[in-house]
C-alpha positions in Angstrom: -16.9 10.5 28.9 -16.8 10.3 24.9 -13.8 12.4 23.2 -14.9 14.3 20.0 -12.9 13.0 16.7 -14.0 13.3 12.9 -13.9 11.1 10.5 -13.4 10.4 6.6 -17.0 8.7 4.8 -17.4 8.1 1.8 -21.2 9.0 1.6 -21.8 8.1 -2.2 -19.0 6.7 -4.9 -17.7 9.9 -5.9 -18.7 12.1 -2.6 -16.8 11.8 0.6 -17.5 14.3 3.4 -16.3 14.8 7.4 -18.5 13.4 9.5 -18.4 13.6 13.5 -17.5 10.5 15.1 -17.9 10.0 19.6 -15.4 7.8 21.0 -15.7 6.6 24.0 -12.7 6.2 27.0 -10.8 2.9 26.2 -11.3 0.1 28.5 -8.8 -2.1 29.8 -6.5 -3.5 27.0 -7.3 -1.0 24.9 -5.5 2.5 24.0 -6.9 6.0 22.8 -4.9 6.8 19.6 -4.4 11.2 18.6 -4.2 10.5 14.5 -0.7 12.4 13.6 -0.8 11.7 9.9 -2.7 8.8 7.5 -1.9 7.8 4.1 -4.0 7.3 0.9 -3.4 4.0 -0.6 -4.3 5.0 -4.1 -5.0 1.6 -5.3 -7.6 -0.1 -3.2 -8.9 3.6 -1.7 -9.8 5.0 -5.1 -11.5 1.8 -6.4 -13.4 2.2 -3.0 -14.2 5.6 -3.7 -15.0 5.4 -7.5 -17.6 2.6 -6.0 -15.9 -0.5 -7.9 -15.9 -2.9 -5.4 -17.2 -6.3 -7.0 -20.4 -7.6 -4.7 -17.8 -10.8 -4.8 -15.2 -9.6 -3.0 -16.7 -7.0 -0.4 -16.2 -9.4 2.1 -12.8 -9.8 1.0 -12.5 -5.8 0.7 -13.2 -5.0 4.2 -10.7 -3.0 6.3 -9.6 -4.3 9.6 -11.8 -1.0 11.5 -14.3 -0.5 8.5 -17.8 0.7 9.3 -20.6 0.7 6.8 -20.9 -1.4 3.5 -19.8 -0.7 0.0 -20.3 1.0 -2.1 -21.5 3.3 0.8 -21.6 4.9 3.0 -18.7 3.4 4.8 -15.6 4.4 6.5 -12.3 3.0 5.1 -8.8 3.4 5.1 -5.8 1.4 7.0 -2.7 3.3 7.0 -2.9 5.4 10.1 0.0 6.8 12.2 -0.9 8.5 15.6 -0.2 9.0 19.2 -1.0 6.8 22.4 -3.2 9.5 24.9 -4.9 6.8 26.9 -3.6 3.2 27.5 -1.1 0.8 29.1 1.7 2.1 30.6 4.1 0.4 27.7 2.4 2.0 25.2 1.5 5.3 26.5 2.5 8.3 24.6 4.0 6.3 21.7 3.4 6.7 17.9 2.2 3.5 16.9 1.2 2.6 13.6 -3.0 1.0 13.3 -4.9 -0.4 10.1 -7.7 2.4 10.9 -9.4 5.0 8.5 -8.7 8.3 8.2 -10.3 9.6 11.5 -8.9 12.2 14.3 -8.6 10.2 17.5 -9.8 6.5 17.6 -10.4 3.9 20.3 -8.8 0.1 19.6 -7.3 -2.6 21.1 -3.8 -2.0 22.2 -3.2 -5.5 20.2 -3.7 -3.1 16.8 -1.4 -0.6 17.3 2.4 -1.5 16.5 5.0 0.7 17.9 7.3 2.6 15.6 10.6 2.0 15.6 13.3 4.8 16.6 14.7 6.0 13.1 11.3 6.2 11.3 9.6 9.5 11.1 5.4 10.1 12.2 5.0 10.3 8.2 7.4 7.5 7.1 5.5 5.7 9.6 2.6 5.4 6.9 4.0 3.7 4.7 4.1 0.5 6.5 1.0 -1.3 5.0 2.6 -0.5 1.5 6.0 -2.0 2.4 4.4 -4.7 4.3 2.4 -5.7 0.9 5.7 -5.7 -1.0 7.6 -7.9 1.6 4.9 -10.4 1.4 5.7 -10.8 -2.7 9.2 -11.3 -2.3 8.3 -13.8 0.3 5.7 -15.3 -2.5 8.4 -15.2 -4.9 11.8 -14.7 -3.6 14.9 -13.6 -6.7 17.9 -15.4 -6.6 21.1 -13.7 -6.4 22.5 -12.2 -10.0 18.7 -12.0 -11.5 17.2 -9.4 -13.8 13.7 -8.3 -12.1 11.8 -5.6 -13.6 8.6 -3.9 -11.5 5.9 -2.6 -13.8 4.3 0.1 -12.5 6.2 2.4 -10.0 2.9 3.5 -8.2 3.4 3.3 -4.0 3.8 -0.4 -3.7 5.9 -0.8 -7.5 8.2 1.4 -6.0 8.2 -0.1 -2.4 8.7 -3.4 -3.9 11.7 -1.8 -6.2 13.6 -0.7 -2.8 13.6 -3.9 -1.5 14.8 -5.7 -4.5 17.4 -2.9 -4.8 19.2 -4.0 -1.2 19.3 -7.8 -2.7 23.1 -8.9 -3.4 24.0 -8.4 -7.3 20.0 -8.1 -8.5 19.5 -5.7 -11.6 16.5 -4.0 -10.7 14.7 -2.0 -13.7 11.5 0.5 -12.6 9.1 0.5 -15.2 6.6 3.2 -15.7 4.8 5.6 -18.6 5.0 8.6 -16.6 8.9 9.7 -17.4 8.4 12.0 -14.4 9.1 8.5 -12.7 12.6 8.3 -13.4 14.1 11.2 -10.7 12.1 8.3 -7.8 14.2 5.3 -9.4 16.7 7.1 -8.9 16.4 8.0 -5.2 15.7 4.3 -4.7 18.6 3.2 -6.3 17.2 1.2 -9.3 17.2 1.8 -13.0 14.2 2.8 -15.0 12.9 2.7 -18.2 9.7 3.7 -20.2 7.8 0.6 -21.2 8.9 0.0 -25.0 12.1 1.2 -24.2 12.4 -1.6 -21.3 15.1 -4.8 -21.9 13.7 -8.2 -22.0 15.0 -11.9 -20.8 14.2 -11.0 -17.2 14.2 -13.8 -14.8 10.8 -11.7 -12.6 9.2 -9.2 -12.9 6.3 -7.8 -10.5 3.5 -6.2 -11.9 1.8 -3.1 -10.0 0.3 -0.8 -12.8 -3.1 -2.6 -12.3 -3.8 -2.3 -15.9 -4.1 -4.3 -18.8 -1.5 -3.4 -21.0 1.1 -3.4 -17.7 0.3 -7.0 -16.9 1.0 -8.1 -20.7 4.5 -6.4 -20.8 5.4 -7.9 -18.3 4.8 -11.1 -19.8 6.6 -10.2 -22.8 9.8 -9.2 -20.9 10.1 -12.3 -19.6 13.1 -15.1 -20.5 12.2 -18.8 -20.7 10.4 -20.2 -17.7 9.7 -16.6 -16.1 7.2 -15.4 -13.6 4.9 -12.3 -13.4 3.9 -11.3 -9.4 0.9 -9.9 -10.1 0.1 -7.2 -6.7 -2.6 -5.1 -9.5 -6.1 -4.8 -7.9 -8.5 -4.2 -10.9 -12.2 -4.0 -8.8 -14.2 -4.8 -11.2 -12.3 -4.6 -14.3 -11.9 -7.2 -17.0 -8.6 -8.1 -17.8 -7.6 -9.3 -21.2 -4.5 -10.9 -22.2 -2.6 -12.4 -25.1 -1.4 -15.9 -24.1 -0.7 -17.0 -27.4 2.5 -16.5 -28.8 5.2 -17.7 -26.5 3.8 -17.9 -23.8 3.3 -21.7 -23.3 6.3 -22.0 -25.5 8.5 -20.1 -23.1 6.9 -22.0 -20.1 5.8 -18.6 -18.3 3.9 -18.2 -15.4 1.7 -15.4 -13.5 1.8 -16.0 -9.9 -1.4 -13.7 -8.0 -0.3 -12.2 -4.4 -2.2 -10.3 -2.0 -1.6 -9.1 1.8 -4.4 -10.4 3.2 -2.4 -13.7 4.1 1.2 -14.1 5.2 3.0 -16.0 2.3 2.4 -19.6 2.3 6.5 -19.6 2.5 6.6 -18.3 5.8 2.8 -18.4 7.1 4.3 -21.5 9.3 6.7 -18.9 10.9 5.5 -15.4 11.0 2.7 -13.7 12.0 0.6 -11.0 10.6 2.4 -9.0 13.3 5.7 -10.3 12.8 5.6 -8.9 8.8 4.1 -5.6 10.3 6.8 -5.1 12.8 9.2 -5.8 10.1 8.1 -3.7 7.5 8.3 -0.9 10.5 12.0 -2.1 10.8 12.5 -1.4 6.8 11.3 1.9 7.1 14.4 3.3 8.7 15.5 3.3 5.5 15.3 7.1 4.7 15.2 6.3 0.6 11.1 5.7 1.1 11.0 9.1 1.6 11.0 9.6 -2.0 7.6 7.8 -1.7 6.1 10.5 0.0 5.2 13.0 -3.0 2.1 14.8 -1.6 0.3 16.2 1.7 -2.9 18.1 2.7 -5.0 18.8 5.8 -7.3 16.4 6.8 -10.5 19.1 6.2 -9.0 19.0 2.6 -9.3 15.1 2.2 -13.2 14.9 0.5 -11.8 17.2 -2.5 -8.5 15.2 -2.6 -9.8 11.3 -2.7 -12.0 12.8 -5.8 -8.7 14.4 -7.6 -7.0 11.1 -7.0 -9.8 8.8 -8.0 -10.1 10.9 -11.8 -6.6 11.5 -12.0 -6.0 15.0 -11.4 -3.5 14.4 -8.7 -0.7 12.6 -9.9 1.2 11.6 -6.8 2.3 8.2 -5.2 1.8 8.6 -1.4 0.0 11.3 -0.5 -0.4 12.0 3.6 -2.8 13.4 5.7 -2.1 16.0 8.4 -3.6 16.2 11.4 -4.7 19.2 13.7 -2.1 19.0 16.3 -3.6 21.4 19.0 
C-alpha cells in the first residue's frame, strides 16, 4: 500500500511548487522515514534554483536521492532530519538524519539514514551536511597550534567551519563578513570578527566561504608568507577573477580547492563517508551551532521562501523546514 507524502520541485529556475509524491512500503533493508524538519543549504540550493548549474558539472551536482535533471524540473535537497515509522527493529522510531530533499515521508535504504546522537536536537540535527563539509576542510588543511586563521564569509558553512577552529588549542580565529549584523553569531561561536577592510593581515589560513570574487581575493591579501586560501565557495557558473600579481608569487601563496563530495585525501585511507557523517552528528552536541539556525517556515511556505533566498530578500544562514506533525 503506497503512503501519501509531498514533495519540494523545482519546476522552472525561479518557480518551485509542492507536488504529490506515492511511496511505497519499504522492503527489507530499507526504512520509512516521517520528515521532522529539512534545511536549506543556501549555497548549492539557490544556484539550483536560480538554474546556474554548469552543463559540466550536473553530474557532479546531483544529490544522493535527486530525481529529475537540471535545470528542471528536479527534486533536490540533502539535509533531511526525520523519524523511522517502518524498518528494522534498531532503527525503528529513531530520528536519523538522510541526504534526501525536502519531502514529507520518504522510503530509502536503512544504510542512508544515520542515527542522531542523544544531545542533538530534531533541528540541530540539520545541520550535519554543513558541519560535515567544514570537517572535511580542516582535514584538507589542518592549522597548527598558535595560528592566526581567518574564515571569509560567515554564511552556514563559514560559520560551521569558524566553530570548529574555535575548539583548536591557542588558534586566533577571526570571522569575516560585510554584513556587521554578523558579529552578535561570532560571538555565540566564540571567535572574533571583523568587517572586511577592517580585518588584520599575516594570517597563517584562512578559508574562504563568501563564494564571491572580491571574498576570495581578500583572502589572498590577508595572508603572511607561504599562506593558504581553502577555498569551500561554489560559484555555478560564475567567472572568477583574480589579481595574482603583486605578491602573490612573491609571498609563495597558495589556494587549495575543497569539496565534500570525497573524504579528504588525509584521511580517505581511514574514514568513511559514514564515519565523517557520524562524526559531524557527534559535533553537533555542541549547543553553540544553534546560533546557526536563524530562520524557520512550514513546509507549504517553502516555493515562496527558496525564491526570497535565491534574490536575496531573506537574509538568514540556516533556515529549517517544519514539518506537519499530525
Amino acid at each position: 500500500m503506497a503512503t501519501e507524502s509531498r514533495a519540494f520541485w523545482l519546476s522552472k529556475p525561479g518557480v518551485g511548487e509542492i507536488r504529490g509524491a506515492a511511496v511505497g512500503e519499504p522492503g527489507s533493508g530499507e526504512v520509512l522515514v516521517r520528515a521532522l524538519h529539512s534545511g536549506v543549504s543556501r549555497g548549492s540550493e539557490t544556484v539550483v534554483f536560480r538554474g546556474g548549474v554548469p552543463a559540466s558539472q550536473a553530474d557532479a551536482m546531483r544529490a544522493p536521492f535527486q530525481e529529475g535533471d537540471f535545470p528542471g524540473p528536479v527534486k533536490y535537497g540533502y539535509l533531511s532530519v526525520g523519524r523511522v515509522e517502518q524498518g528494522p527493529s534498531d532503527l525503528l522510531d529513531q530520528t536519523v538524519f538522510c541526504l534526501f530533499p525536502h519531502q514529507t515521508r520518504y522510503v530509502v535504504p536503512a544504510s542512508s539514514v544515520t542515527p542522531v546522537p542523544e544531545g542533538v536536537p530534531a533541528r540541530r540535527a540539520v545541520l550535519a551536511g554543513t558541519v560535515e563539509t567544514a570537517l572535511n576542510a580542516l582535514w584538507d588543511v589542518p592549522p597548527r597550534i598558535g595560528d592566526r586563521v581567518s574564515v571569509v564569509g560567515a554564511g552556514m558553512v563559514g560559520c560551521a567551519v569558524a566553530r570548529l577552529l574555535s575548539q583548536l588549542p591557542q588558534v586566533q580565529v577571526t570571522l569575516i563578513d560585510v554584513d556587521p549584523g554578523r558579529a552578535e553569531i561570532a560571538a555565540a561561536l566564540g571567535v572574533d570578527f571583523a568587517q572586511p577592510d577592517e580585518a588584520i593581515g599575516e594570517q597563517d589560513l584562512a578559508f574562504h566561504t563568501s563564494a564571491s570574487p572580491a571574498g576570495l581575493q581578500r583572502s589572498l591579501e590577508l595572508l603572511a608568507v607561504e599562506g593558504t586560501v581553502v577555498d569551500l565557495s561554489w560559484y555555478g557558473e560564475r567567472e572568477v577573477a583574480l589579481s595574482l600579481g603583486g605578491a602573490f608569487h612573491s609571498r609563495r601563496l597558495a589556494i587549495q580547492s575543497s569539496q565534500v563530495g570525497l573524504v579528504s585525501p588525509a584521511r580517505r585511507a581511514s574514514r568513511s563517508p559514514q564515519d565523517r557523517l557520524r562524526l559531524a552528528l557527534q559535533l553537533l552536541q555542541d549547543p553553540a551551532f544553534d546560533a546557526l539556525l536563524t530562520s524557520r517556515s512550514s513546509f507549504e511556505d517553502l516555493p515562496a521562501v527558496m525564491a526570497q533566498l535565491a534574490d536575496g530578500r531573506l537574509n538568514t544562514l540556516c533556515h529549517t523546514i517544519d514539518y506537519d506533525q499530525s
